[in-house]
N, C-alpha and C positions, 0 to 999 in steps of 0.2 A: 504494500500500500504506500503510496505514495500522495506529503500534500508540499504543494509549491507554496510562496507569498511571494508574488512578483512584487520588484520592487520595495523589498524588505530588508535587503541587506546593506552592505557598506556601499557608501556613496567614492565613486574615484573621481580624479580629477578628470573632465571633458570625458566624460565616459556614463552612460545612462545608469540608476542604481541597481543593484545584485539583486540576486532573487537567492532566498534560503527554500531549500529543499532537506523534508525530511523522509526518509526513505526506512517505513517499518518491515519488518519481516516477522512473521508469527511461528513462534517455536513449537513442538507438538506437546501438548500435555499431559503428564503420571495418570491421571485420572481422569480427562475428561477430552471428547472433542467436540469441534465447533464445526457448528452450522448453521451460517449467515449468523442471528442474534441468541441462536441457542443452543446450548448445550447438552452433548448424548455423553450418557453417564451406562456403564455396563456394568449391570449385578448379576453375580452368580450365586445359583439357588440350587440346594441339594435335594434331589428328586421329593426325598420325603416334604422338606418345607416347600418346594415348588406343585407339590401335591393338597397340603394339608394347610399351607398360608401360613403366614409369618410377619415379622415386622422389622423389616433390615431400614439399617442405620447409611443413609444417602449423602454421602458429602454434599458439602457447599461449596462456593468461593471463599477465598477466607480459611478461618476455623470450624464455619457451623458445620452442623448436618441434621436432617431431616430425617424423623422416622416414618415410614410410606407402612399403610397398614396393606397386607396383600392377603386377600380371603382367599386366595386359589380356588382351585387349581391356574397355576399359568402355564403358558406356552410358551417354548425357547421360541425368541425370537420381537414376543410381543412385547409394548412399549405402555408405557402412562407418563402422562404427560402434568409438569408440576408449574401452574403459570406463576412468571413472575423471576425462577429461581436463573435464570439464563446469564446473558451478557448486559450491560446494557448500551442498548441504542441512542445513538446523539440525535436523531434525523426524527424515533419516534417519542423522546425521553421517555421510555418506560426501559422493564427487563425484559431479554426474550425469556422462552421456555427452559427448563431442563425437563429432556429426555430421557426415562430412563428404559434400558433395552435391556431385558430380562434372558438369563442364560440358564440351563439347566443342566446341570453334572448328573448324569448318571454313570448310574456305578459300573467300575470296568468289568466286574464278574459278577457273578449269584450261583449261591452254592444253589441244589436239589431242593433242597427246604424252601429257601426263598425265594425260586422261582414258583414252586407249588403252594405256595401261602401269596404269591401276589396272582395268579392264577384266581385262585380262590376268588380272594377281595375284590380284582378287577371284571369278574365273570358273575357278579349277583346285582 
Protein backbone atom coordinates (compact mmCIF):
# COMPACT_ATOMS: atom_id res chain seq x y z
CA UNK A 1 0.00 0.00 0.00
CA UNK A 2 1.16 2.85 -0.89
CA UNK A 3 0.20 6.84 0.07
CA UNK A 4 1.81 9.97 -1.62
CA UNK A 5 1.41 13.81 -0.22
CA UNK A 6 2.41 15.77 -3.37
CA UNK A 7 4.16 18.47 -2.45
CA UNK A 8 5.00 17.76 1.05
CA UNK A 9 8.34 17.52 1.24
CA UNK A 10 11.47 19.67 1.36
CA UNK A 11 11.39 22.65 -0.75
CA UNK A 12 14.82 23.08 -3.04
CA UNK A 13 16.11 25.99 -4.54
CA UNK A 14 14.39 26.63 -8.21
CA UNK A 15 13.06 23.35 -8.13
CA UNK A 16 9.12 22.54 -7.52
CA UNK A 17 8.42 20.92 -3.63
CA UNK A 18 9.02 17.00 -2.87
CA UNK A 19 6.42 14.66 -2.60
CA UNK A 20 6.84 12.14 0.65
CA UNK A 21 5.81 8.76 -0.01
CA UNK A 22 5.16 6.03 2.35
CA UNK A 23 5.29 2.62 1.14
CA UNK A 24 3.44 -0.01 3.74
CA UNK A 25 3.87 -3.68 3.25
CA UNK A 26 1.60 -6.07 5.43
CA UNK A 27 3.46 -8.88 7.26
CA UNK A 28 1.59 -12.20 7.70
CA UNK A 29 0.10 -12.89 11.14
CA UNK A 30 0.65 -15.89 14.29
CA UNK A 31 -2.83 -15.92 14.49
CA UNK A 32 -4.97 -14.26 12.21
CA UNK A 33 -5.46 -13.33 8.49
CA UNK A 34 -6.83 -10.59 6.80
CA UNK A 35 -9.58 -9.85 4.52
CA UNK A 36 -10.14 -6.47 3.08
CA UNK A 37 -11.48 -5.07 6.91
CA UNK A 38 -11.66 -8.56 8.43
CA UNK A 39 -10.37 -10.99 10.13
CA UNK A 40 -10.24 -15.01 9.73
CA UNK A 41 -9.21 -16.59 12.93
CA UNK A 42 -8.82 -20.72 12.64
CA UNK A 43 -10.14 -22.85 15.67
CA UNK A 44 -9.55 -26.40 16.01
CA UNK A 45 -12.01 -28.57 17.70
CA UNK A 46 -11.61 -32.07 18.92
CA UNK A 47 -14.21 -34.26 17.27
CA UNK A 48 -15.93 -34.89 20.77
CA UNK A 49 -16.27 -30.91 21.43
CA UNK A 50 -16.97 -30.33 17.79
CA UNK A 51 -19.73 -32.96 18.23
CA UNK A 52 -21.19 -32.07 21.74
CA UNK A 53 -20.37 -27.93 21.69
CA UNK A 54 -18.02 -26.17 23.70
CA UNK A 55 -16.95 -22.73 24.57
CA UNK A 56 -13.39 -21.83 23.10
CA UNK A 57 -11.49 -18.84 24.17
CA UNK A 58 -11.19 -16.41 20.59
CA UNK A 59 -8.24 -14.18 20.54
CA UNK A 60 -8.48 -10.43 19.87
CA UNK A 61 -6.33 -7.77 18.61
CA UNK A 62 -4.46 -6.78 21.54
CA UNK A 63 -4.76 -8.91 24.63
CA UNK A 64 -8.45 -9.72 24.77
CA UNK A 65 -10.31 -12.75 23.69
CA UNK A 66 -13.69 -13.69 23.31
CA UNK A 67 -15.56 -16.72 24.44
CA UNK A 68 -17.89 -17.80 21.32
CA UNK A 69 -20.48 -20.31 22.84
CA UNK A 70 -20.79 -23.27 20.14
CA UNK A 71 -23.94 -25.66 20.76
CA UNK A 72 -22.65 -28.11 18.00
CA UNK A 73 -22.41 -30.06 16.26
CA UNK A 74 -20.10 -28.12 13.72
CA UNK A 75 -18.77 -28.79 10.44
CA UNK A 76 -14.90 -28.51 9.46
CA UNK A 77 -15.00 -25.83 7.50
CA UNK A 78 -17.81 -23.62 8.77
CA UNK A 79 -17.50 -20.12 9.92
CA UNK A 80 -19.44 -17.45 12.45
CA UNK A 81 -19.04 -14.40 12.15
CA UNK A 82 -18.36 -11.83 15.36
CA UNK A 83 -19.35 -8.18 14.19
CA UNK A 84 -17.24 -5.45 15.15
CA UNK A 85 -14.18 -7.62 16.31
CA UNK A 86 -12.18 -7.07 12.72
CA UNK A 87 -9.62 -4.31 11.46
CA UNK A 88 -10.80 -1.04 11.56
CA UNK A 89 -11.68 0.97 8.52
CA UNK A 90 -10.76 4.63 7.96
CA UNK A 91 -13.02 5.16 4.79
CA UNK A 92 -16.15 3.34 6.94
CA UNK A 93 -14.95 4.32 10.66
CA UNK A 94 -16.29 1.32 12.10
CA UNK A 95 -14.51 -2.47 12.70
CA UNK A 96 -14.79 -5.18 10.15
CA UNK A 97 -15.62 -8.71 11.08
CA UNK A 98 -13.69 -11.57 12.80
CA UNK A 99 -14.00 -14.61 11.03
CA UNK A 100 -13.92 -17.56 12.72
CA UNK A 101 -13.21 -20.83 10.48
CA UNK A 102 -13.87 -23.91 12.56
CA UNK A 103 -11.60 -27.14 12.02
CA UNK A 104 -12.16 -30.51 13.39
CA UNK A 105 -9.22 -33.15 14.43
CA UNK A 106 -10.22 -36.33 14.25
CA UNK A 107 -8.77 -38.80 15.63
CA UNK A 108 -5.98 -40.80 13.72
CA UNK A 109 -7.03 -44.22 14.85
CA UNK A 110 -10.10 -46.04 16.86
CA UNK A 111 -9.58 -49.09 18.40
CA UNK A 112 -12.76 -52.11 17.94
CA UNK A 113 -14.57 -50.75 20.99
CA UNK A 114 -14.64 -47.25 19.69
CA UNK A 115 -15.47 -47.79 16.47
CA UNK A 116 -18.46 -50.17 17.63
CA UNK A 117 -19.70 -47.66 20.50
CA UNK A 118 -19.65 -44.74 17.82
CA UNK A 119 -21.49 -47.17 15.43
CA UNK A 120 -23.99 -47.49 18.10
CA UNK A 121 -24.48 -43.60 19.14
CA UNK A 122 -24.23 -42.46 15.48
CA UNK A 123 -26.91 -45.21 14.13
CA UNK A 124 -30.05 -44.46 16.78
Amino acid sequence: MKFRFDGAGDVLVNKPKQNIVFILREKPHAQFQRDGDDLVYKCCAPLRLALCGYRPKIPTLGDGSLEVNVSGPIHPGSTRRLPGYGMFSRILTTNGDMMVRFEVDFPSDLTAEQKAEFDRLLSE
